[in-house]
N, C-alpha and C positions, 0 to 999 in steps of 0.2 A: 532631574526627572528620572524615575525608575521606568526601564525598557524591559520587556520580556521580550525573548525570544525563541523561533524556532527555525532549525534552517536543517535543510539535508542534499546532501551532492551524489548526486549518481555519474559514474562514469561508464566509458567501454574502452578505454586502453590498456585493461586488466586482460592480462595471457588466457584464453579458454581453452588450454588446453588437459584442464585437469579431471584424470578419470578414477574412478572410486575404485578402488579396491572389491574384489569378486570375490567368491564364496566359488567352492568346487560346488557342482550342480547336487539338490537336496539337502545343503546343510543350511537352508536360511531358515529359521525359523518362522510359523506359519502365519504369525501376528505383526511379523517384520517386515517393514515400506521398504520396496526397494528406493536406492539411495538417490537414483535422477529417473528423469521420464520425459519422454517429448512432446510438447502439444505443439497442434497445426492449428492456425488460424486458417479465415478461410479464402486471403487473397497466397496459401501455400506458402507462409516464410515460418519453418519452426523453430521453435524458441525451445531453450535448454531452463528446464525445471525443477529444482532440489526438491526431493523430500525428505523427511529425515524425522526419527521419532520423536514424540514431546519432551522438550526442555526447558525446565522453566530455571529464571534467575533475574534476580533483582535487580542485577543493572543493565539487561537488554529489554526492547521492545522490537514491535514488530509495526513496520507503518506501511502500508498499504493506499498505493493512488489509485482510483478507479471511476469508471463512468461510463454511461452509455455513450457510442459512437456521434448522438447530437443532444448531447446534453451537457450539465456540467462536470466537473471532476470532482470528487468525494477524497478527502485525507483522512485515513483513520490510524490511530495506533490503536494496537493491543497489546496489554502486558499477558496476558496468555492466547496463543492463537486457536486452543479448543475452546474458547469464549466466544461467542456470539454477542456481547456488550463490550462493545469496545470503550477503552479507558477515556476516545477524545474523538470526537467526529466532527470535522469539519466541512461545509461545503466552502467551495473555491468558486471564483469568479470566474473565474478560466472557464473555458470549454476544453472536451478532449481533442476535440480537432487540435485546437491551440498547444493543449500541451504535447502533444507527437510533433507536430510543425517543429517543436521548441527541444524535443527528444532528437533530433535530425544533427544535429550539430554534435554529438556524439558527446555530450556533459551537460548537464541538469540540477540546477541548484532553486532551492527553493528555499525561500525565509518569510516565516510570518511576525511579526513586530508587534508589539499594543504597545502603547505610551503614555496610556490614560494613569496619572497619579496615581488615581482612586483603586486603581486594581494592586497599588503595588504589594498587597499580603494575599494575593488571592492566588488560590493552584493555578497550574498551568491550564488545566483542565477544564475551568469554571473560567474562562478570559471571553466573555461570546462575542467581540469583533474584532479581527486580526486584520494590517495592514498587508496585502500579498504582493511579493519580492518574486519573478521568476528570471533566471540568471542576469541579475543586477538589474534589472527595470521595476519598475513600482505596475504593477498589471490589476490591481482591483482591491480586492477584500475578501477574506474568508470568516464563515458563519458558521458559530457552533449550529451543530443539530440534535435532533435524539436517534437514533437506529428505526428504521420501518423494521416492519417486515421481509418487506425487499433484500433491505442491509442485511439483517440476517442471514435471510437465507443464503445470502452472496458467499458471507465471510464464512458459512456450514459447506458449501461448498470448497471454500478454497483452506479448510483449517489441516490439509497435509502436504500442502503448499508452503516453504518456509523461504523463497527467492525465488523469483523469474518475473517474468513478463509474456501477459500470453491475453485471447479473446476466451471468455464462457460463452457459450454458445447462448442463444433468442431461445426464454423456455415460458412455458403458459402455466398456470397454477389449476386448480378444477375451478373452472369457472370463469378463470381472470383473462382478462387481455394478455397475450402474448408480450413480454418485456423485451428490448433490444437487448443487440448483443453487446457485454461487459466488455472492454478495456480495462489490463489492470495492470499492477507494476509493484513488489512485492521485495522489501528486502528488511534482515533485521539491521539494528543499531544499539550502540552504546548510549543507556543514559547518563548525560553526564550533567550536573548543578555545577554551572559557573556563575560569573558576575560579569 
């Protein structure tokens, strides 16, 4: 039987003590992100933030976990993060409670499985029910989706965002109900085609 797979590990035993290199004061250019920045969530723990200018290349993406404080958790990848359609949108069974509970242990592994025969010529992308793996437990099922508006506007937000973890603040649209505030968890990866 042909298995598709997808799996990503995040750790924190990686040294943070790395600071970017500075510019004597007036020589940055005026269209240039500075290189880190700090957002505050709002029970005060800050989290260290990369920006960094647009790079594109064919064997990285960018996967992005995210979700309201009582909802589910969303997996997106993009192969460009100034893209608003992302290449793969999944919803997750998990809740984000769940997944920070599961963040607490200081490493994070995530795999999602299909095994269905019938899929074995199909993109990764086009797979719409995935078996969900969070660090070695079987925990539910992830569901392809297509992008709201919502989505969007999330990932418009966060596209000079290229790694961290941090809360978007509860914002209203004209008219709309007020949205909770975003959880989210951002880092690139190598694609790599194994067997």
């Amino acid at each position: 039987t042909t298995k598709k797979r997808l799996s990503a590990s995040l750790r924190d035993d990686i040294e943070d003590d790395y600071s970017p290199p500075t510019k004597p004061s007036g020589q940055q250019h005026p269209h240039q992100e500075s290189p880190t920045c700090s957002h505050s969530s709002s029970d005060s723990n800050t989290t260290r933030v990369s920006h960094a200018p647009h790079r594109s290349s064919k064997s990285m993406v960018i996967c992005t976990f995210f979700g309201e404080r009582r909802s589910h958790v969303f997996f997106c990848v993009q192969i460009d993060r100034l893209s608003t359609k992302p290449a793969l949108l999944l919803e997750l069974s998990l809740s984000t409670h769940s997944l920070v509970k599961e963040m607490w242990s200081g490493f994070l592994r995530i795999a999602l499985e299909c095994s269905r025969s019938d899929l074995g010529s199909c993109p990764l992308h086009s797979v719409p029910l995935w078996t969900l793996y969070c660090n070695g437990r079987r925990v539910g099922s992830a569901a392809r989706r297509k992008p709201t508006d919502d989505t969007r506007a999330m990932l418009k937000k966060m596209e000079n965002t290229t790694v961290g973890a941090g809360v978007i603040p509860a914002s209203s649209g004209s008219g709309q109900p007020a949205c909770g505030e975003v959880m989210y968890m951002r880092a690139n990866y190598e694609w790599v085609v194994g067997g």
